[in-house]
DRENTORKOL-3810 file (N, C-alpha, C; in nm, 4 decimals):
REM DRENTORKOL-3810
@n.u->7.0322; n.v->2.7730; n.w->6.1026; ca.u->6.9892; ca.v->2.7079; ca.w->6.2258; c.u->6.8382; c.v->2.6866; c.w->6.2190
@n.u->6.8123; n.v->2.5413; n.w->6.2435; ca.u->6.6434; ca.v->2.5023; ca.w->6.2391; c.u->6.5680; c.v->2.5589; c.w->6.3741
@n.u->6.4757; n.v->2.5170; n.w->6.4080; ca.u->6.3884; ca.v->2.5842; ca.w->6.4924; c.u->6.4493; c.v->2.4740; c.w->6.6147
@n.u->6.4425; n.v->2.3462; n.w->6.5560; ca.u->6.4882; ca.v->2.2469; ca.w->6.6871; c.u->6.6033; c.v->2.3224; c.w->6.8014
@n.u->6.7219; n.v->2.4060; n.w->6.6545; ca.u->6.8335; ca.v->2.4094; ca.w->6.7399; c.u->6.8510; c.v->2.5431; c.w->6.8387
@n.u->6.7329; n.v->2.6577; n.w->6.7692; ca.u->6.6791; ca.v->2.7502; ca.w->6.8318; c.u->6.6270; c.v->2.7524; c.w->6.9897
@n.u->6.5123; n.v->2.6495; n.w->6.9884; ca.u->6.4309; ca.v->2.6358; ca.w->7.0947; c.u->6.5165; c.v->2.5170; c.w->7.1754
@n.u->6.6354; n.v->2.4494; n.w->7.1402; ca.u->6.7114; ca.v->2.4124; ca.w->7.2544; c.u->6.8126; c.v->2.5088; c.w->7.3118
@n.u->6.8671; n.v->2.6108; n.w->7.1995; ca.u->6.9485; ca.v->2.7067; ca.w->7.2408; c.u->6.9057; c.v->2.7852; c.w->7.3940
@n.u->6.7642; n.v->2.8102; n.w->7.3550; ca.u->6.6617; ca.v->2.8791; ca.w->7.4515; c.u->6.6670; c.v->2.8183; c.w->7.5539
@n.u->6.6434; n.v->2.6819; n.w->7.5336; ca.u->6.6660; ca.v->2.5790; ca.w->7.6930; c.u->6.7555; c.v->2.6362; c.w->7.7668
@n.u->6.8680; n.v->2.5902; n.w->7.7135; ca.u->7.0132; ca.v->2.5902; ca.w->7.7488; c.u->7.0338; c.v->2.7625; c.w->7.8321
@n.u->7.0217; n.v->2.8570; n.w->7.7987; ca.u->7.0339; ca.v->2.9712; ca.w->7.8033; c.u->6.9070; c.v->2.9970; c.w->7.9187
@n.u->6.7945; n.v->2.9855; n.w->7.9790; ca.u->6.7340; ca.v->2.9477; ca.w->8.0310; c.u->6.7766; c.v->2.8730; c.w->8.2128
@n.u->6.8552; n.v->2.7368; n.w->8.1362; ca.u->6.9129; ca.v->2.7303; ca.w->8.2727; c.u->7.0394; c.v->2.7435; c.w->8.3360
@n.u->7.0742; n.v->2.8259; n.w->8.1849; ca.u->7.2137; ca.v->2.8902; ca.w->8.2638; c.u->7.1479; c.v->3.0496; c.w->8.3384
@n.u->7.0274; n.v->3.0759; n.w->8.3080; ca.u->6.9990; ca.v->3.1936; ca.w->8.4502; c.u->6.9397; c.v->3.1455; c.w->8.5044
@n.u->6.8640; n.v->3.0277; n.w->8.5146; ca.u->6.8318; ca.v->2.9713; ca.w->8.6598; c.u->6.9569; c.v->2.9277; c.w->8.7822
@n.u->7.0760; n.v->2.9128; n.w->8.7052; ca.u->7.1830; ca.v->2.9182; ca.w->8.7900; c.u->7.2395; c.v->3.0348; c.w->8.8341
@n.u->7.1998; n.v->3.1506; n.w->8.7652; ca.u->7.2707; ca.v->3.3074; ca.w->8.8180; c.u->7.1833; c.v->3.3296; c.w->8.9016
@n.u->7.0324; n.v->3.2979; n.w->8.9324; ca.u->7.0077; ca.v->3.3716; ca.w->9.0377; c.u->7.0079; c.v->3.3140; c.w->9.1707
@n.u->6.9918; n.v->3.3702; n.w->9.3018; ca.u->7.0159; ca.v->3.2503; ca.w->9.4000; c.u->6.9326; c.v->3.1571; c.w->9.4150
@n.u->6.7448; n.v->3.2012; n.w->9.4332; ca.u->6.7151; ca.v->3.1281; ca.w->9.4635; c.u->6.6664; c.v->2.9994; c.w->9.3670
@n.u->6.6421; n.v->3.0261; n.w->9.2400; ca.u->6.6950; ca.v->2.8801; ca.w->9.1721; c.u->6.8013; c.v->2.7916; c.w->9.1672
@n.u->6.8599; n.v->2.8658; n.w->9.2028; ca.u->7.0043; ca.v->2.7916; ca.w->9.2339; c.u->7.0161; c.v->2.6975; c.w->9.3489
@n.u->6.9444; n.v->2.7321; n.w->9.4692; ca.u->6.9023; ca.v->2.6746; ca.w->9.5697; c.u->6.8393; c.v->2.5648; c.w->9.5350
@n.u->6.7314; n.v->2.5802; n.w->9.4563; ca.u->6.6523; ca.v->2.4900; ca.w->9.4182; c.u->6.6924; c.v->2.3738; c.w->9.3455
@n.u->6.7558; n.v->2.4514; n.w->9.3009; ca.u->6.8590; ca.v->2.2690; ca.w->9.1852; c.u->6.9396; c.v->2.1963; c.w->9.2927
@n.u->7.0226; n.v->2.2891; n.w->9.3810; ca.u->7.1001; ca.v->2.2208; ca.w->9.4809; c.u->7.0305; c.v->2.1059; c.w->9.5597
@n.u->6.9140; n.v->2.2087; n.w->9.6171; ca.u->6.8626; ca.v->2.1537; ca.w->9.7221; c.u->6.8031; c.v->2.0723; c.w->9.7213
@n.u->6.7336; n.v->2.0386; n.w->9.5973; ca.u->6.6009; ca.v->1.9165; ca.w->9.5710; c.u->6.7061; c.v->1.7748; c.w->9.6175
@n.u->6.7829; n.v->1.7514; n.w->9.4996; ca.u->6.8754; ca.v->1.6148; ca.w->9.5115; c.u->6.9114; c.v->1.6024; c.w->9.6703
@n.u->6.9645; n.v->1.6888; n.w->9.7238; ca.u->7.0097; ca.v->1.6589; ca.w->9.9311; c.u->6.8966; c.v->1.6243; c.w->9.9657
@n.u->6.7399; n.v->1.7259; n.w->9.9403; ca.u->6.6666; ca.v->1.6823; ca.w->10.0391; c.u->6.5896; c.v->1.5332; c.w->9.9927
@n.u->6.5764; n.v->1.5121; n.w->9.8525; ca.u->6.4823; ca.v->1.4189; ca.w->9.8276; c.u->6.5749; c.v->1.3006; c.w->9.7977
@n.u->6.7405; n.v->1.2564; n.w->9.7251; ca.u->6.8494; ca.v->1.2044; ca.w->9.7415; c.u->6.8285; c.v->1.2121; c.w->9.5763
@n.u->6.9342; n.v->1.1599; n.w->9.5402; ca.u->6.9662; ca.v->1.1739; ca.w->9.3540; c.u->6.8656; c.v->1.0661; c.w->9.3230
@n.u->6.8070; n.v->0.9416; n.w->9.3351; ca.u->6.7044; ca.v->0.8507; ca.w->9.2590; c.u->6.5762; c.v->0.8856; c.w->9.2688
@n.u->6.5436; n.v->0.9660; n.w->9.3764; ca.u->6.4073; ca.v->1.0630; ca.w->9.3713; c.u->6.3306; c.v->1.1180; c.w->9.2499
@n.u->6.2157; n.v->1.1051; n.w->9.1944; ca.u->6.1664; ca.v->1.2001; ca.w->9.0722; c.u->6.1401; c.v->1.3401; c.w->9.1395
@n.u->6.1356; n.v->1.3849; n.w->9.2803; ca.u->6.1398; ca.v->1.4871; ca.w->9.2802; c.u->6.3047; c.v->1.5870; c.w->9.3305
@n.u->6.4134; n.v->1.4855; n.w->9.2841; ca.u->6.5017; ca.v->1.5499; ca.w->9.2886; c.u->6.5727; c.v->1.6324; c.w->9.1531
@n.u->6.4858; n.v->1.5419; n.w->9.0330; ca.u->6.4889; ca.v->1.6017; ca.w->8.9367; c.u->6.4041; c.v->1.7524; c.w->8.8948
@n.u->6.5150; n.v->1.7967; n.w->8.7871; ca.u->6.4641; ca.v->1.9515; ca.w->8.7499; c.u->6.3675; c.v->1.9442; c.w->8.6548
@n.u->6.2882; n.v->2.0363; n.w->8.6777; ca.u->6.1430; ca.v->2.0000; ca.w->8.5818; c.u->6.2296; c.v->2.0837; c.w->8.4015
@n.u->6.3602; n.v->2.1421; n.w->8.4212; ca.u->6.3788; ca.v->2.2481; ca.w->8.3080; c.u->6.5006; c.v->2.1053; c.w->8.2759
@n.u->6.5220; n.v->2.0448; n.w->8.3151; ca.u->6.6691; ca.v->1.9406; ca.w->8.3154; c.u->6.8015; c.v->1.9840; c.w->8.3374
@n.u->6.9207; n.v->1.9117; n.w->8.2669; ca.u->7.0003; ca.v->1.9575; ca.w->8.2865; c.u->7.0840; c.v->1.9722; c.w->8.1415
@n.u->7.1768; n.v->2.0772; n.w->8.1543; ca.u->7.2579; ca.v->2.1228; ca.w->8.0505; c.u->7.2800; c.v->2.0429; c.w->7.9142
@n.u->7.3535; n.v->1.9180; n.w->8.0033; ca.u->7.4034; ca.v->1.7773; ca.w->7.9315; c.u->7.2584; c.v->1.7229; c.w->7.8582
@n.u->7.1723; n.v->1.7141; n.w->7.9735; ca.u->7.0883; ca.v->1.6362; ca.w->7.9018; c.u->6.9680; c.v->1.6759; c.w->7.7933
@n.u->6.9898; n.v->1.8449; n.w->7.8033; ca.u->6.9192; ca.v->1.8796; ca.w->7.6656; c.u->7.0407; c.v->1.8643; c.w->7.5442
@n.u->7.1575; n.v->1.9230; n.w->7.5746; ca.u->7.2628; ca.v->1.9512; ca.w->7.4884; c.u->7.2721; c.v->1.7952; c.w->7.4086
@n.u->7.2606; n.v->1.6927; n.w->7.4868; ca.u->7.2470; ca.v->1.5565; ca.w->7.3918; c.u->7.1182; c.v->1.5141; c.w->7.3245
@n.u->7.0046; n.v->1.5955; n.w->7.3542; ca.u->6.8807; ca.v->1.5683; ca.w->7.2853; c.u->6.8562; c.v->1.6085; c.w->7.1194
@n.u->6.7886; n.v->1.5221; n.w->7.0554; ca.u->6.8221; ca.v->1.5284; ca.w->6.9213; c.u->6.7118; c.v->1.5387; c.w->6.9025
@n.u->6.6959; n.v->1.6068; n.w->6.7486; ca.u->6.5138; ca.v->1.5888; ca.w->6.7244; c.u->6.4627; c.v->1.4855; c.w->6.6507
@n.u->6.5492; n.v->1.3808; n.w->6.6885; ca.u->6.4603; ca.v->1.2447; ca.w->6.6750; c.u->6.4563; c.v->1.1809; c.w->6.7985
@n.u->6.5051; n.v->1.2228; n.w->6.8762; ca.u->6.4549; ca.v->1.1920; ca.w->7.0556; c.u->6.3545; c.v->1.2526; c.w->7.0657
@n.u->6.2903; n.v->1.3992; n.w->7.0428; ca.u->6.1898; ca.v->1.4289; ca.w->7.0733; c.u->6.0635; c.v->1.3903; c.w->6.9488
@n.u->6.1346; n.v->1.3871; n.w->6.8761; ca.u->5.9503; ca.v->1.2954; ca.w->6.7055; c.u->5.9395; c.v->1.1066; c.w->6.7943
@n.u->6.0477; n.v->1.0894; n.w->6.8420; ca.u->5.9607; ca.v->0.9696; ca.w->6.9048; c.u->5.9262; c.v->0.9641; c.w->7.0182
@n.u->5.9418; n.v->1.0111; n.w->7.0997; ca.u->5.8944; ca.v->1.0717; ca.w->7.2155; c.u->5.7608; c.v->1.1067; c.w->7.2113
@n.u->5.7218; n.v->1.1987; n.w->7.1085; ca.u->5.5648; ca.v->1.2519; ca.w->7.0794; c.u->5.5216; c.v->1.1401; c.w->7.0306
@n.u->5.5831; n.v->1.0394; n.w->6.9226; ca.u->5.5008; ca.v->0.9684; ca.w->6.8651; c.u->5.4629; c.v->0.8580; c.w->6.9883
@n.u->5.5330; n.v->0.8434; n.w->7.0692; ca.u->5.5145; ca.v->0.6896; ca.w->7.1578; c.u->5.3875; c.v->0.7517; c.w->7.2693
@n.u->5.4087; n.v->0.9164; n.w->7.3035; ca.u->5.3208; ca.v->0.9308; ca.w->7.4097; c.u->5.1767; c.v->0.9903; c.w->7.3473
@n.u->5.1797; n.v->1.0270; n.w->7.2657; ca.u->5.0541; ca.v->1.1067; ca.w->7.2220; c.u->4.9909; c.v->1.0232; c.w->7.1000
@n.u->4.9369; n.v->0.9321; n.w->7.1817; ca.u->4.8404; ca.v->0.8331; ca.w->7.0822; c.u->4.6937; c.v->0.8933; c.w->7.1062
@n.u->4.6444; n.v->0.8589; n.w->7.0245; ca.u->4.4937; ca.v->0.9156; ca.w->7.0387; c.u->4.3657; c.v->0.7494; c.w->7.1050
@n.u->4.4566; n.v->0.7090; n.w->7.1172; ca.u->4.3533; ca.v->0.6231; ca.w->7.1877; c.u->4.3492; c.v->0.6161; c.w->7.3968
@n.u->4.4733; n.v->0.6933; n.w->7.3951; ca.u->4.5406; ca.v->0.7516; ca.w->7.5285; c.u->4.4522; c.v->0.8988; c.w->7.5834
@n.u->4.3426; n.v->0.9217; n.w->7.4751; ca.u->4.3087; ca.v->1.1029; ca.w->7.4983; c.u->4.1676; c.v->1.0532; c.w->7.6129
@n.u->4.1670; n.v->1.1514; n.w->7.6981; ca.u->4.0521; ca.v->1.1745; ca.w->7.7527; c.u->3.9764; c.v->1.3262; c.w->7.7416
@n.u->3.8515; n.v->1.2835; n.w->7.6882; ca.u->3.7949; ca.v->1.4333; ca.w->7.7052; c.u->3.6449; c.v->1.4158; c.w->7.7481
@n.u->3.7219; n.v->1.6162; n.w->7.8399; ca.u->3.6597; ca.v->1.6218; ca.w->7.9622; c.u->3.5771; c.v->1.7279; c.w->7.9272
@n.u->3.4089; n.v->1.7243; n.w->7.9432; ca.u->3.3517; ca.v->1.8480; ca.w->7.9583; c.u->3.2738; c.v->1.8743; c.w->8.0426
@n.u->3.3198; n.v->2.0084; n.w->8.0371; ca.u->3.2233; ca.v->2.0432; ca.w->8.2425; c.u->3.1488; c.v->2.1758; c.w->8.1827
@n.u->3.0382; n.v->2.1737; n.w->8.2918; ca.u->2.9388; ca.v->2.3111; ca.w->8.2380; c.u->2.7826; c.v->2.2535; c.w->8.2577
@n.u->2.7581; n.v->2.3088; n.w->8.2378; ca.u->2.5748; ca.v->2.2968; ca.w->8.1947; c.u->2.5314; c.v->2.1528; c.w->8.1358
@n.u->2.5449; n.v->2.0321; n.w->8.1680; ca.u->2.5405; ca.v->1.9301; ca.w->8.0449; c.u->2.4699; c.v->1.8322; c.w->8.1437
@n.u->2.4128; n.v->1.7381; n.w->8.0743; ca.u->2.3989; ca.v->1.6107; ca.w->8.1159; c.u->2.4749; c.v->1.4444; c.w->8.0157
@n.u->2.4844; n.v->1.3671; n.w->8.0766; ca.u->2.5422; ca.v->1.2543; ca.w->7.9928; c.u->2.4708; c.v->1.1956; c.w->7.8750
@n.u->2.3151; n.v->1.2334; n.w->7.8610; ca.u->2.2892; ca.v->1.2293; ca.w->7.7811; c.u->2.2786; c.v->1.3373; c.w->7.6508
@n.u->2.3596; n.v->1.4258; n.w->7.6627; ca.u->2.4151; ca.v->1.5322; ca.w->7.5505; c.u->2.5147; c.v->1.5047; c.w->7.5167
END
């Protein structure tokens, strides 16, 4: 077993105890009623079962490759400085 299938195992296992305890459990319920199913905040920030269990690790190498361009980076420095340093 590769590391991919490891650290989805972990997912998976993960939100099967976010479902044993109550009040996550609440929380998965409750988001979709209160915010309705097309909401982004009715979605789970951990997902769902299905939808890691179908994730492949070439869903996630292009995924990184499409979002993490380096012309997309901002960097930020705070402290003691002026703009001309």
């Amino acid at each position: 077993m590769n590391l991919f299938h490891n650290v989805r195992a972990q997912w998976l296992a993960s939100i099967k105890q976010e479902k044993a305890r109550p009040q996550t459990l609440a929380r998965r319920v409750g988001r979709p009623v209160l915010y309705g199913d097309g909401h982004s905040y009715a979605n789970q920030a951990s997902g769902t079962e299905a939808a890691i269990a179908a994730l492949s690790r070439d869903d996630i190498t292009a995924s990184v490759k499409a979002k993490l361009q380096p012309q997309a980076a901002t960097l930020i420095v705070v402290g003691d400085t002026t703009l001309a340093e």
